[in-house]
C-alpha positions as CSV (number, residue, x, y, z in Angstrom):
1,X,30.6,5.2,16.9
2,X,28.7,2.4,18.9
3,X,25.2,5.1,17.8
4,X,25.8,4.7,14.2
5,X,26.0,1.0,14.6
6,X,23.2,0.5,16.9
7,X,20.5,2.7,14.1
8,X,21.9,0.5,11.1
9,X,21.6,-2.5,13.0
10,X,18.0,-1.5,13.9
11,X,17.5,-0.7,9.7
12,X,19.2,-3.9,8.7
13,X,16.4,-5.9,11.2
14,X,13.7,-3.5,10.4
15,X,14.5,-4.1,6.0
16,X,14.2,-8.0,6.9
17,X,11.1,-7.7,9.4
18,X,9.4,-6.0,6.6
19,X,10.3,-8.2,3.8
20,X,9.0,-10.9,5.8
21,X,5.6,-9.2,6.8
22,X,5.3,-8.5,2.9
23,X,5.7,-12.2,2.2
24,X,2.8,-13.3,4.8
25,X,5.5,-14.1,8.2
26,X,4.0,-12.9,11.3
27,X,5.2,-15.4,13.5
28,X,8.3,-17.7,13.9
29,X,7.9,-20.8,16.0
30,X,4.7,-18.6,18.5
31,X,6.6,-15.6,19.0
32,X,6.6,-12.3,17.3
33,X,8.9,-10.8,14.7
34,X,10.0,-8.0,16.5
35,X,11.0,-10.6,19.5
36,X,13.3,-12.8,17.3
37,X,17.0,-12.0,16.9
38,X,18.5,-11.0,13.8
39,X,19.7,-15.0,13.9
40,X,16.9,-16.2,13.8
41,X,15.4,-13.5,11.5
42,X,17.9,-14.0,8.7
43,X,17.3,-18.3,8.9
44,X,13.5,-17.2,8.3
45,X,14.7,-14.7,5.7
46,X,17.1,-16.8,3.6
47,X,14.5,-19.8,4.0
48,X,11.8,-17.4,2.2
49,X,14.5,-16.6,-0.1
50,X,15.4,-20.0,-0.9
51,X,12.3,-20.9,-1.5
C-alpha cells in the first residue's frame, strides 16, 4: 500500500514540476524544482495559476 502512494505522490509532483517548467519556472527562491517540496511547489503552482 505505502508503494502505490509513494509512485502517485512522485506523478502528482512530477505533473506540477512540468507544468511549471512549461510556464518558464526553473527556480524558486535559488534552488531547484526538483529540490522543493510539494508545499512549496503547489504555492508556486497556484501563484502561476492565479495569475
Amino acid at each position: 500500500m505505502r508503494k502505490i502512494e509513494d509512485i502517485q505522490f512522485d506523478r502528482k509532483r512530477d505533473k506540477i514540476i512540468d507544468t511549471l517548467v512549461d510556464n518558464g519556472i526553473f527556480k524558486v527562491n535559488g534552488k531547484q524544482l526538483y529540490e522543493l517540496s510539494l508545499y512549496e511547489l503547489m504555492k508556486q503552482y497556484m501563484k502561476k495559476v492565479n495569475d
